[in-house]
ZAPATI-720813 format. One record per atom (N, C-alpha, C, O): residue in one letter; x, y, z. Coordinates in steps of 0.001 Angstrom, whole numbers, plus 500000, padded with zeros to 6 digits. Each point is the difference from the previous one (the first is absolute). Example, Ala and Ser with C-alpha at 12.3 -4.5 7.8 and 13.67 -1.06 7.14 Angstrom:
BEGIN
A513190494310507800/A499110501190500000/A500900501200500000/A501036499981500665/S498614501069498615/S500820501190500060/S499230501090500730/S500509501108500169/
This chain:
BEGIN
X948667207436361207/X501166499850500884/X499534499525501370/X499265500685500712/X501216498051499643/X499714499522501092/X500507500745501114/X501138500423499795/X498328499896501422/X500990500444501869/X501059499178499801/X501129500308499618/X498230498122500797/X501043499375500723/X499245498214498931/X498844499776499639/X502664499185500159/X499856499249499575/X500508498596500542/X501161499631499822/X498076499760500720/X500361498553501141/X500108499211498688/X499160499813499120/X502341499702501020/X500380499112498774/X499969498639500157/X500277499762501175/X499609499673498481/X500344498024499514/X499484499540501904/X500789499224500538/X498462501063500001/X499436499167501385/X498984498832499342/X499380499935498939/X500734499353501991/X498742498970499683/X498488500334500944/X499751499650501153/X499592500960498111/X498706500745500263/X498776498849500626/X499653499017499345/X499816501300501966/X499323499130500481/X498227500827499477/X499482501058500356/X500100497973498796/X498661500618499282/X498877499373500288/X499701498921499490/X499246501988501742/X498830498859500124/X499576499763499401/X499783500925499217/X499733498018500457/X498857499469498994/X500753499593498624/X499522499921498868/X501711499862501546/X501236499682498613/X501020499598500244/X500442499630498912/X500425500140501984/X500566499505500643/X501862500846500366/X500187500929500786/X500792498437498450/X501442500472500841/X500252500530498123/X500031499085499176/X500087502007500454/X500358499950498679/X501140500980500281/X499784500848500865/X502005499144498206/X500760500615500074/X499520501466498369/X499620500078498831/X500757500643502236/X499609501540498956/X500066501305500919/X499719500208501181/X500747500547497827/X499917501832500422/X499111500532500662/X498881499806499524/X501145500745501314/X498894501031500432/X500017501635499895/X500660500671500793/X498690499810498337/X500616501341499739/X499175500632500912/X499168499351500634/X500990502052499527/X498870500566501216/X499910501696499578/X501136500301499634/X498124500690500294/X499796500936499279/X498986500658500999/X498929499463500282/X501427501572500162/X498727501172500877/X499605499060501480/X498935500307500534/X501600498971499888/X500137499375501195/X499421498882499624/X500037499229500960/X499421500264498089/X499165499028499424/X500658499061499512/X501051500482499576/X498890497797500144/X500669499306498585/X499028500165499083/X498793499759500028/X502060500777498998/X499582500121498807/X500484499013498635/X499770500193498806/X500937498757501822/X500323499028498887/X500577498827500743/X500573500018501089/X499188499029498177/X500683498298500416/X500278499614498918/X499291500104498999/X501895499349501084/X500695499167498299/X501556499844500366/X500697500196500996/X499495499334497644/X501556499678500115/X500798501245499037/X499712500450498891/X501218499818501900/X501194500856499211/X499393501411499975/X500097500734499017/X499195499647502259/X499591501603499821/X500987500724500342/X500816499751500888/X499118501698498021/X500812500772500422/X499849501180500129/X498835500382500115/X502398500763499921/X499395501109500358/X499771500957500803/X499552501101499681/X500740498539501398/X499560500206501599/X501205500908500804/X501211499811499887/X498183501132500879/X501128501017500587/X500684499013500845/X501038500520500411/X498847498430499971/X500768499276501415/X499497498850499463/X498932499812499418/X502131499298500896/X499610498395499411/X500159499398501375/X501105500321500438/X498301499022500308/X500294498769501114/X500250498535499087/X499205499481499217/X502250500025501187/X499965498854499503/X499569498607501423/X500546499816501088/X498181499389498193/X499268499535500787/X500195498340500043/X499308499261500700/X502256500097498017/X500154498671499412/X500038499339501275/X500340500683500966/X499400498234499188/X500319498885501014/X498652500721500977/X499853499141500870/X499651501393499269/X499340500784501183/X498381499647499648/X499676500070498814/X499377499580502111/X498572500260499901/X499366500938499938/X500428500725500898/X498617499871498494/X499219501391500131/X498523499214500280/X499322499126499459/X500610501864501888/X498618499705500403/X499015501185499725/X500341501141499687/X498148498318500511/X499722501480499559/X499597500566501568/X500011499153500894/X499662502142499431/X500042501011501326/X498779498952500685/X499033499452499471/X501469500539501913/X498749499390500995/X499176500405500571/X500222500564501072/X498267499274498329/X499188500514500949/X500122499728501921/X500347498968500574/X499306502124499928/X499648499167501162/X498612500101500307/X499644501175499916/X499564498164500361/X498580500618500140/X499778499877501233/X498777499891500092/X501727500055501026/X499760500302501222/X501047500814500630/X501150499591499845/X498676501474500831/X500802501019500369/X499620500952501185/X499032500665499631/X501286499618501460/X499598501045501102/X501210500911499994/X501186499693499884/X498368501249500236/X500992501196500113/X499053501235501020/X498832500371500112/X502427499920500456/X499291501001500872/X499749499459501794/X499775500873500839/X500286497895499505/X499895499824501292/X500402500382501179/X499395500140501063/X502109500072498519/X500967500402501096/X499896501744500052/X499396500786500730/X501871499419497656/X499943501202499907/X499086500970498805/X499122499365499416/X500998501777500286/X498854500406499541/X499925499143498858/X500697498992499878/X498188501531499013/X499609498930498665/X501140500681498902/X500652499263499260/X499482501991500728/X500860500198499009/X501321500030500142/X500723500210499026/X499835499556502384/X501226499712499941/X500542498547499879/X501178499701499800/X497750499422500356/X499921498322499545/X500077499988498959/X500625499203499299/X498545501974500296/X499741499596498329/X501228500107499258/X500086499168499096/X500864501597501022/X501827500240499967/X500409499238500204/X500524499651498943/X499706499606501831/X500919498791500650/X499711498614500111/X500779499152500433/X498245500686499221/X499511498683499777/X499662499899498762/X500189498848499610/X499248502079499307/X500213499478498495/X501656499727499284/X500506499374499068/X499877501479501972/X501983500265499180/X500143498471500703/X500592499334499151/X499116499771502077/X500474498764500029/X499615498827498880/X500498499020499446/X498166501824500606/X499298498762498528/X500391500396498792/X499655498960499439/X500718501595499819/X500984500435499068/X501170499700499707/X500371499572498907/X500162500588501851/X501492498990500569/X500106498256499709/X500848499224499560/X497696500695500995/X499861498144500279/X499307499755498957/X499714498804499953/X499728502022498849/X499363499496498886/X498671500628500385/X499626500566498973/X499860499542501569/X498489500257499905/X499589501689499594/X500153501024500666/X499334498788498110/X499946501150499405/X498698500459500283/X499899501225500067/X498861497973500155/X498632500919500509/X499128499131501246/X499711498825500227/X500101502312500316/X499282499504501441/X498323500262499842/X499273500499499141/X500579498991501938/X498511499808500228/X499756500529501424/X500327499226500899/X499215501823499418/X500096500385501484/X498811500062500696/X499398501040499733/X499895498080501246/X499449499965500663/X499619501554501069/X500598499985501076/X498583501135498701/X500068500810500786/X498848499806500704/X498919499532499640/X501641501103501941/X498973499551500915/X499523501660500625/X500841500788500432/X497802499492499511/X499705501076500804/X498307499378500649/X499322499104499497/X500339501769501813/X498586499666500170/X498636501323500115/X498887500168500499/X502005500446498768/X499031500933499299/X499616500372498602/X500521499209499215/X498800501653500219/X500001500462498304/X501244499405499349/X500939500547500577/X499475498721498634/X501509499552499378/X499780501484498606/X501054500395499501/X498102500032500189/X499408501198499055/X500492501185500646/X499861501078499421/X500811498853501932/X501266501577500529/X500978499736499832/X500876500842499806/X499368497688500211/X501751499612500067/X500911499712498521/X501212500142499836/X497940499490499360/X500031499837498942/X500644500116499249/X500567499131499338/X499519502445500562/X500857501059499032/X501370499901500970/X501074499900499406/X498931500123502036/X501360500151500688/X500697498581499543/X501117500199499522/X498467498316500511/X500501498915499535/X500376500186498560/X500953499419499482/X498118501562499792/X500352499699498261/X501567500747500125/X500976499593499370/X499041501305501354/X500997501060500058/X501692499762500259/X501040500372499455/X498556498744501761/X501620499178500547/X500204499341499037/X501047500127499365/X497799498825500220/X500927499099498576/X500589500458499022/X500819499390499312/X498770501852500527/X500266500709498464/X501061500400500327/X501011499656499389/X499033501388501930/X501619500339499890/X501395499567500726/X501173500373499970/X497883498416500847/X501505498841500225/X500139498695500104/X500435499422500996/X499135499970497792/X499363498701500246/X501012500084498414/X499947500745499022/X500926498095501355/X501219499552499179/X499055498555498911/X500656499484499095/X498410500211501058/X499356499209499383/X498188500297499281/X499391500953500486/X500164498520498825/X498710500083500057/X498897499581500945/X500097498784500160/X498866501731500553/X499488499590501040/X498458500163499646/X499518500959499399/X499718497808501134/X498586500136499958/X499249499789501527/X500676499479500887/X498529500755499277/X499015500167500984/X498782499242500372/X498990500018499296/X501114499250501921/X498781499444500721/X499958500406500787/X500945500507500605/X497298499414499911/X499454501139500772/X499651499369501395/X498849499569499932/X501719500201501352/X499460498470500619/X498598500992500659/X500053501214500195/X498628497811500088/X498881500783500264/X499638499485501442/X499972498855500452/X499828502055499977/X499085499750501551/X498956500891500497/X499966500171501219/X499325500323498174/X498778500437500493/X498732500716498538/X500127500005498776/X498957500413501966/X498892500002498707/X500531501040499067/X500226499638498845/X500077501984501594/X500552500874499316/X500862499430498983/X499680500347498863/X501504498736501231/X500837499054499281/X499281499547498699/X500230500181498804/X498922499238501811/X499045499034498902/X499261501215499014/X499886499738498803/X499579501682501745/X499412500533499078/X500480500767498999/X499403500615499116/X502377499215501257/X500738501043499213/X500555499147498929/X500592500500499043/X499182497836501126/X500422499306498716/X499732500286498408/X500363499214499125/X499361501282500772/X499197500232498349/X500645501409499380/X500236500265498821/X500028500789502729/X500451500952499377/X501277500289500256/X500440501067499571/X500546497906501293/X501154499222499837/X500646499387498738/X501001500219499317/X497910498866500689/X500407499261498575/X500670501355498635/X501080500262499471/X497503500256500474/X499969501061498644/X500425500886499949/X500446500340498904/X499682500628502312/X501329501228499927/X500925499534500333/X500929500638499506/X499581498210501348/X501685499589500114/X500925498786499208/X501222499851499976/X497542499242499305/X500131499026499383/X500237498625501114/X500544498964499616/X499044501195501537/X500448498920500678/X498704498559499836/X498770500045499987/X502102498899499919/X498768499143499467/X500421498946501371/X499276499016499845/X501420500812501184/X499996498722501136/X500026500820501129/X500743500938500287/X498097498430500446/X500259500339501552/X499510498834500618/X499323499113499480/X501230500999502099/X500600498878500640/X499241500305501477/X499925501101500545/X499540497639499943/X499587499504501236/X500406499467500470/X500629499143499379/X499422500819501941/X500859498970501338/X499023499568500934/X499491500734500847/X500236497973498975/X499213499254500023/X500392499510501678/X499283499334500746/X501846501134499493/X500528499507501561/X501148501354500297/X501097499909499449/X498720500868501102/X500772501442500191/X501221499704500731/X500081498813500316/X500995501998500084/X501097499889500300/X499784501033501259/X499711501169499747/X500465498289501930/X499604501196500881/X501117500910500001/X501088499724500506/X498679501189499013/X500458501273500775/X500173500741498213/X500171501198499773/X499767498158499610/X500231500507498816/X498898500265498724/X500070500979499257/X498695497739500617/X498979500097499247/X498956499518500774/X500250499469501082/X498391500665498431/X498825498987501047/X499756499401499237/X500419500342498894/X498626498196501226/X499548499412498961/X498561500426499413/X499314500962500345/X500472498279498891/X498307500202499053/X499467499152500417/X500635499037500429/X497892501003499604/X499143499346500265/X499701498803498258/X500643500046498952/X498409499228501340/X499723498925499095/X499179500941499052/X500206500137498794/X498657500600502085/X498693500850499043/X501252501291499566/X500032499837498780/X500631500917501416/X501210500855499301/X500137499510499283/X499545500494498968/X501097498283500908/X500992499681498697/X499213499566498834/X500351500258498848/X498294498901501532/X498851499646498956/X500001501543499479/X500687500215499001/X498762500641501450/X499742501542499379/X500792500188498934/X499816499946498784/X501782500459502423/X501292500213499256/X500307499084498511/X500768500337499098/X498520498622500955/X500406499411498572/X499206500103499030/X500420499693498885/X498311500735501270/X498845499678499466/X500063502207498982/X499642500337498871/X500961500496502278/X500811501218499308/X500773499561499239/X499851500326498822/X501194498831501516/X501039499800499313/X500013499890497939/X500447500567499003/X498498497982501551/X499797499487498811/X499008501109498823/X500336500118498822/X498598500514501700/X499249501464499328/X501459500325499290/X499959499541498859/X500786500826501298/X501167501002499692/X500231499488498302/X500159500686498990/X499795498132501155/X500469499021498388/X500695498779500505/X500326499660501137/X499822499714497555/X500926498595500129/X501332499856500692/X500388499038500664/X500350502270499020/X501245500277499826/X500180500959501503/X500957500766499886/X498230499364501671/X500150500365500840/X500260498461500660/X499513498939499611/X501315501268501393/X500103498903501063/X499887500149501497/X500358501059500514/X499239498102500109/X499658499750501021/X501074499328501115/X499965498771500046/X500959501884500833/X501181499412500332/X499550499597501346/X499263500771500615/X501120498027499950/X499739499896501462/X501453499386500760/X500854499274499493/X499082501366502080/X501021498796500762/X499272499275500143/X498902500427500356/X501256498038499456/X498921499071500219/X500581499181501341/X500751499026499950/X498596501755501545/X500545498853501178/X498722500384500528/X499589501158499935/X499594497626500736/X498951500293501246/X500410500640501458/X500813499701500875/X498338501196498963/X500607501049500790/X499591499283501302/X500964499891500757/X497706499503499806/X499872499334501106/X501204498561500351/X500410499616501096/X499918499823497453/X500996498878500978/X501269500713500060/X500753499656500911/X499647501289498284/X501435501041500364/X499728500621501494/X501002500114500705/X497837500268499805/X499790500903501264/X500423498958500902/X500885500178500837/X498404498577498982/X499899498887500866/X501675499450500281/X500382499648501116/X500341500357497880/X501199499452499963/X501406500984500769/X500903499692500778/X498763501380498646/X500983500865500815/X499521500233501679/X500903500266500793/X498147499664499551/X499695500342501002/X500527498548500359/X501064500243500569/X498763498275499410/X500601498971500277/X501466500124500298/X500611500033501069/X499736500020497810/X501431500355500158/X500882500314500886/X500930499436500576/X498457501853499409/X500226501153500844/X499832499442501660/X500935500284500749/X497885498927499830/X500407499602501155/X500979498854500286/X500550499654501045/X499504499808497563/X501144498632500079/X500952500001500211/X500646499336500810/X499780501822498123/X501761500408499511/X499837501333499987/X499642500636499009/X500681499957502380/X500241501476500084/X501292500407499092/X500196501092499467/X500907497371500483/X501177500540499278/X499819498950499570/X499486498987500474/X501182501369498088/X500442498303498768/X500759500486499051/X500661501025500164/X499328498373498867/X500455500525498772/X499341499878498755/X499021499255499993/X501303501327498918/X499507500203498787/X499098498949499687/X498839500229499659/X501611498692500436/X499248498092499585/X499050500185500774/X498940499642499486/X500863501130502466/X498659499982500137/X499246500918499642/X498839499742500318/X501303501478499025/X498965501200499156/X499083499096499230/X498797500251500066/X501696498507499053/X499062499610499278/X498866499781500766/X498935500467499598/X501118498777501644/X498717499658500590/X498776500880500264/X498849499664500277/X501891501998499509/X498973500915500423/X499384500634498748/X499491501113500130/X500503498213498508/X499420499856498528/X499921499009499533/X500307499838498819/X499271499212501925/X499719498563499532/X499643499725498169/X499069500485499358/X501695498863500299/X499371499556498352/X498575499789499704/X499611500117498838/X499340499494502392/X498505499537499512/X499765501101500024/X499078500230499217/X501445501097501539/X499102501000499785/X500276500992498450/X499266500863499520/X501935498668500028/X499844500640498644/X499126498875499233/X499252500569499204/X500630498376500774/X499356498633499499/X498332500935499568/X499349500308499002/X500584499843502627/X498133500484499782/X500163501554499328/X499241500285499073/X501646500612501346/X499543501344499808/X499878499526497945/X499107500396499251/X501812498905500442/X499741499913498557/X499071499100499550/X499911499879498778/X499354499443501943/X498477499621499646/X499020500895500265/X498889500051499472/X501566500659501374/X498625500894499935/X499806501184498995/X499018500508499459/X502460499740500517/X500135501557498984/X499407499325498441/X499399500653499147/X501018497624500756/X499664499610498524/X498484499805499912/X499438500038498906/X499959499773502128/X498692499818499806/X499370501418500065/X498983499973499306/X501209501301501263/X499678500908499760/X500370500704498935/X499114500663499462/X502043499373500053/X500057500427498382/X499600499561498757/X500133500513498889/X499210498163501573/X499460499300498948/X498552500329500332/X499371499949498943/X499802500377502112/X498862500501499857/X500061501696498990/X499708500363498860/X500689500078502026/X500269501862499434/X500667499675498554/X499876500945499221/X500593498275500412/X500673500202498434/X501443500704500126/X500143500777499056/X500851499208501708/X500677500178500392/X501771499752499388/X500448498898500317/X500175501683499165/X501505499210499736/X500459499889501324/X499880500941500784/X500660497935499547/X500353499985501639/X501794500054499565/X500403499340499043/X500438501421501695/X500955499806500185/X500745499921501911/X499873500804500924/X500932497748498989/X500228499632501409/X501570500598499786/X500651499766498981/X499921501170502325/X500966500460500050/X500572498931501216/X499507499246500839/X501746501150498743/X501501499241500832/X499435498458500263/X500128499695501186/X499348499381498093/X500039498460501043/X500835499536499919/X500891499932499154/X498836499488502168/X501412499306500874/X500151498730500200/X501080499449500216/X497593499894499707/X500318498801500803/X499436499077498641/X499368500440499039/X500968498478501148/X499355498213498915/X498686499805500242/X499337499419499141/X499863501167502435/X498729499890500323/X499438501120499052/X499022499601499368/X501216501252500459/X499366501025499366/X500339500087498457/X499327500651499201/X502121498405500387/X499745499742499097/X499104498836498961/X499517500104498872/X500542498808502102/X498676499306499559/X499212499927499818/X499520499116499290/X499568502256501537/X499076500874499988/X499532500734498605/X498965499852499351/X502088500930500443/X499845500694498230/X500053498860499221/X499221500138499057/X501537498446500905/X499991499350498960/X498376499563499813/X499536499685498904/X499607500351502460/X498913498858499493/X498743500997499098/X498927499602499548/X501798502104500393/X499023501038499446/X500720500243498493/X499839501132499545/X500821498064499758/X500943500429499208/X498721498996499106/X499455498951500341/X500379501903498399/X498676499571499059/X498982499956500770/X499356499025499613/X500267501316501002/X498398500022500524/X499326501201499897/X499002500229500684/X501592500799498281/X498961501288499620/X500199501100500620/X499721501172499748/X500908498194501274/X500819501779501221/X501254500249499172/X500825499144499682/X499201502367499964/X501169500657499357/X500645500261501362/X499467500482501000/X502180498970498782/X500446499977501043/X501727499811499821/X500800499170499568/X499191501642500816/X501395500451500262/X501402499697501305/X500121500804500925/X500690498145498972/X500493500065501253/X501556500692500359/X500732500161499024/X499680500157502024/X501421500667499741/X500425499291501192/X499183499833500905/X502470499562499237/X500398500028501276/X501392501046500185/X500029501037499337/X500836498705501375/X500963500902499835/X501124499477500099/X500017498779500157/X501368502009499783/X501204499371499721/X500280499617501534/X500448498876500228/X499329501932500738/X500364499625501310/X499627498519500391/X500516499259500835/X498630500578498468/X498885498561500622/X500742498880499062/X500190498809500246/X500116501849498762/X501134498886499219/X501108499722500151/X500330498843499738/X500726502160500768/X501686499650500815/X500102499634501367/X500938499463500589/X497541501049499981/X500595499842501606/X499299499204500735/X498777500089499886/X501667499130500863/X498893499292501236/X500493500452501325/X500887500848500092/X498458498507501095/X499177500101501255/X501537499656501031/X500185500291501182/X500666499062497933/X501060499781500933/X501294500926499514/X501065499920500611/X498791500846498399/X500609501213499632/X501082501026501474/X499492500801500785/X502024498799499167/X500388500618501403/X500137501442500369/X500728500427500896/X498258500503498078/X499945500942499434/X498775500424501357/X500132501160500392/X498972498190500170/X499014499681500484/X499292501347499980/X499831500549498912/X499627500177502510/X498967501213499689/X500242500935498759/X499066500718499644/X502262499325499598/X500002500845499046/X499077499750499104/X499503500941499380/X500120497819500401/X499094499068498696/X499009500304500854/X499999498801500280/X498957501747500568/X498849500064500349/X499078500538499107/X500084501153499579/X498940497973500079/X499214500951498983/X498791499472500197/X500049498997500711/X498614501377498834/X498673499300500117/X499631500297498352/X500088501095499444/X499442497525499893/X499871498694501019/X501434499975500147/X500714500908499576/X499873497706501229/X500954499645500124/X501204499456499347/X499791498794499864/X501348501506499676/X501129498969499805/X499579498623500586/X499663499858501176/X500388499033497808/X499346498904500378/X501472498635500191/X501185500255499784/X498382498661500567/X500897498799499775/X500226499940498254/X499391500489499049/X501911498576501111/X500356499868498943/X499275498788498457/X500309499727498840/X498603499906502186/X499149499565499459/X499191500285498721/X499804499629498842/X499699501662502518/X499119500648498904/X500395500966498735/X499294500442499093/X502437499757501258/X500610500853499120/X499937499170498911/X499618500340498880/X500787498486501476/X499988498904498364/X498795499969499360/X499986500089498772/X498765499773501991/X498770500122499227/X499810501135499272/X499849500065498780/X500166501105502250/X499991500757498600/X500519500351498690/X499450500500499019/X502132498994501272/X500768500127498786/X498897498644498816/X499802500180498799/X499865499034501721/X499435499359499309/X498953500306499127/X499999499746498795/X498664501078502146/X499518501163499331/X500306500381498989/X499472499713498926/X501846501318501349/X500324501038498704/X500464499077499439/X500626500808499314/X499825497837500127/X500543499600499177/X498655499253498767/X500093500118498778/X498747499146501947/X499010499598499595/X498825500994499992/X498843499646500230/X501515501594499498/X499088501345499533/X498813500188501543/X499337501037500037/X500522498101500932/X498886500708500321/X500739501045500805/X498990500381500592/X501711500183499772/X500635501363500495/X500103500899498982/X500619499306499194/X499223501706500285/X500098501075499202/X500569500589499845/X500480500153498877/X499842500567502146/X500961501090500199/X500603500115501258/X499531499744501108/X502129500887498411/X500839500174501683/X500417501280500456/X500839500692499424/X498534499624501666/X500388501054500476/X500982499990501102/X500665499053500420/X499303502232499987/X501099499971501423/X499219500437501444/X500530499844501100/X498095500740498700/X499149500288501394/X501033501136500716/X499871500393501160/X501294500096497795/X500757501128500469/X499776500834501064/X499186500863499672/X501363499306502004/X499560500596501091/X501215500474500764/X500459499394500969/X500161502015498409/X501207499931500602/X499750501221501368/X499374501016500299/X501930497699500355/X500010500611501145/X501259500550500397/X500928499543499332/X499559501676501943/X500794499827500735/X500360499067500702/X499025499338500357/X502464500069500236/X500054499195500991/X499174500617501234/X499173499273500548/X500991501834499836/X499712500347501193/X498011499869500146/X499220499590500859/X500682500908498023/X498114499684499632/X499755498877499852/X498875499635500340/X502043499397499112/X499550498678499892/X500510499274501270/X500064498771499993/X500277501897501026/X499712498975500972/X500732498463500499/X499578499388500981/X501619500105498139/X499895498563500199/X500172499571501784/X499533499030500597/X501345502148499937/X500444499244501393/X498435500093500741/X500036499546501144/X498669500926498455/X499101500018500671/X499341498449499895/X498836499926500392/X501538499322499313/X499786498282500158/X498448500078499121/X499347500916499501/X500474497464500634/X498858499818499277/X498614500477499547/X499375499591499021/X500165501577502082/X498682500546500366/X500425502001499984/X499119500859500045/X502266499417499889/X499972501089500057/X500657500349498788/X500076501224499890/X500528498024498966/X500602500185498869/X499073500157498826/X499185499144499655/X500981501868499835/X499125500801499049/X500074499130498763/X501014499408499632/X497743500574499732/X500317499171498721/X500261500607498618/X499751501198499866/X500609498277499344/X500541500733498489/X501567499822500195/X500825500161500900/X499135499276497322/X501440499957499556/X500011500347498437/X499314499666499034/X501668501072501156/X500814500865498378/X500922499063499540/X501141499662500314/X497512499811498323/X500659499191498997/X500345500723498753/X500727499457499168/X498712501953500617/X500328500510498619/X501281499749499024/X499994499470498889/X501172501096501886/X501449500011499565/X500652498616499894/X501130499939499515/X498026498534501050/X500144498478500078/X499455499475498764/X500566499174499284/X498601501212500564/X498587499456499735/X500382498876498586/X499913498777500105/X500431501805498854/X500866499138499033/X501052499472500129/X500141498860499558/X500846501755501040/X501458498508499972/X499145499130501070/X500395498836500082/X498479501512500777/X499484498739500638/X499316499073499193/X500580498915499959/X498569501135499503/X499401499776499016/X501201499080498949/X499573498887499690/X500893501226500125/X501397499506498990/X500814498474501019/X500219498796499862/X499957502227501062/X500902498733501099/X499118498871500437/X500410498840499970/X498236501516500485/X499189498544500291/X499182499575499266/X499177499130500284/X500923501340498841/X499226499729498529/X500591499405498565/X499478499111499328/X501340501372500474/X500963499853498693/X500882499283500641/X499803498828499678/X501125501258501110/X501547499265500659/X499337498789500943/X500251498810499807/X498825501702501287/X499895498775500725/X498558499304499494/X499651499016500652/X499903501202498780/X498738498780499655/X500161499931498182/X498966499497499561/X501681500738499689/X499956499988498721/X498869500651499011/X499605499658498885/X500104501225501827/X498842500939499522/X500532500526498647/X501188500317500060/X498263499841498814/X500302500740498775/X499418501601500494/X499108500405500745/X502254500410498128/X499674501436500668/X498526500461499081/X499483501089499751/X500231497747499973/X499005500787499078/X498488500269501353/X499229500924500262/X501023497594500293/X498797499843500995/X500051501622500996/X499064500769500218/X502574499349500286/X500048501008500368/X499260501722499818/X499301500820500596/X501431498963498172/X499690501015499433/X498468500233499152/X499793501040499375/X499340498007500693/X498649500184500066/X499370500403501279/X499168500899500120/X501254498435500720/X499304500148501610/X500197501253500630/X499364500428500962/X501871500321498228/X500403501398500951/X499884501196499074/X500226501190500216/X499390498221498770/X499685501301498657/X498547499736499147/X499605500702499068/X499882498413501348/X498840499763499011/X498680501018500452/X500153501014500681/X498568498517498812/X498805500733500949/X499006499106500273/X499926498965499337/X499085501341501779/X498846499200500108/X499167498816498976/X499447500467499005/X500481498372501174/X498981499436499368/X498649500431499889/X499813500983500716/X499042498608498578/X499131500679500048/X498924498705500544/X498813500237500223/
């Protein structure tokens, strides 16, 4: 006896394409696909309708503003809502992550409306020595470096860190990854501080200047040439720009396992958006340029996967009337994240939901 039975939808199947059929579902699980199932305490009739399957998100912050487990409540119930059935949560501490651990396993379990997994972002040696016994008592297999820090919020890593950090990484097995922000932290220092004496005030279109595209360009030559020494799966989180995507294309077959993600924000929105400091994020909301390139990306596979870089804020925490230099960055795409995905993807560029629905539910290349 089936729970619940999703009738006559036309089923979007990776690796198989749009096929019309049942979905039966049993112990929270599907437990059957076919035609004419029956049986079932509750039938959803699904005819004329698409069934997608649940969206990963693999990039996720929770916890910035207000505490972690009351995010963890209110920001999975938005991704739930919007389709996204399992997250990927970036947790940030700069001590033992082996005290906090059990308190993170704890909020998810008892209010986390979705399934949730765990990256560990690392910044110091203690970090690095607790990888192994991270991995094996918590099961966590990705942690993440910032290769160019965010002031007031993360610092960056050094070049000899992150060689280390990957060279741990990779010890762990095949199947651990190596996540980086990939921006040079010296031409990001160099640029905001520019900025900053140029355009005490501007708008959103000038933030880009203070994350210039060459500096994600290099941070992802360097992270590829260091993960390819250490043996490394490299995975590049949120890219933004055509410079940095040209970048991953020229490492795509050359022996670096490599993984790229950008996000939905970087795909609906650009730089002239009248939405302005609300869209503040690092890296940046870019021109509409580069939004097309990347859609191009995800359409010709070298993009992988789409996340949302999920960073929710209060208005009052986020700052917008504090203008260009005092507006806090992060934006909450969770509860967007798919009808966005759908609208500039499927409706406005003729994207098949299949492309979709690989890019926001699939997993890492290897």
């Amino acid at each position: 006896m089936l729970d619940l039975l999703v009738r006559g939808g036309t089923l979007v199947l990776t690796g198989t394409g749009l096929v019309r059929a049942d979905v039966g579902i049993a112990d929270g699980r599907i437990a059957a696909l076919g035609e004419d199932l029956g049986g079932a305490a509750e039938i959803l009739d699904a005819r004329g309708k698409v069934v997608l399957p649940g969206v990963v998100d693999p990039h996720v912050h929770l916890g910035n503003t207000l505490p972690f487990e009351e995010e963890v409540g209110s920001e999975t119930r938005a991704a739930v809502i919007g389709g996204v059935t399992t997250v990927c949560v970036f947790l940030r501490r700069t001590d033992s992550y082996l005290k906090h651990l059990p308190e993170f396993q704890r909020a998810v379990e008892e209010s986390s409306w979705v399934d949730a997994a765990f990256h560990l972002q690392i910044f110091t040696e203690e970090q690095l020595d607790e990888l192994p016994r991270c991995a094996q008592e918590y099961g966590i297999r990705s942690f993440k470096f910032y290769m160019s820090g965010i002031p007031g919020i993360v610092q960056s890593v050094s070049d000899a860190f992150l060689l280390e950090g990957f060279r741990r990484v990779a010890a762990l097995g095949p199947d651990a990854v190596a996540c980086v922000h990939a921006e040079n932290a010296s031409l990001v220092e160099h640029a905001r501080a520019d900025l900053a004496r140029k355009k005490p005030e501007g708008t959103l279109a000038d933030w880009e200047g203070a994350h210039p595209a060459e500096a994600e360009a290099l941070a992802i030559q360097t992270a590829a040439y260091l993960a390819t020494e250490a043996g490394a799966h490299l995975y590049i989180v949120h890219l933004s720009s055509a410079e940095g995507l040209r970048t991953v294309q020229r490492y795509r077959g050359n022996g670096l396992r490599l993984t790229v993600e950008t996000t939905s924000p970087y795909l609906g929105l650009s730089s002239d958006d009248p939405n302005g400091f609300l869209l503040k994020m690092v890296p940046p909301i870019r021109s509409a340029a580069n939004t097309q390139a990347l859609w191009e990306g995800v359409l010709d596979g070298s993009i992988d996967l789409i996340g949302t870089d999920n960073t929710s804020r209060t208005r009052a925490t986020k700052q917008p009337d504090a203008g260009l230099h005092g507006a806090r960055p992060g934006y909450a795409g969770l509860g967007t994240h798919l009808p966005a995905l759908l609208c500039f993807g499927h409706h406005a560029r003729g994207a098949r939901q299949m492309r979709s629905a690989r890019s926001s539910s699939g997993t890492p290349r290897a």
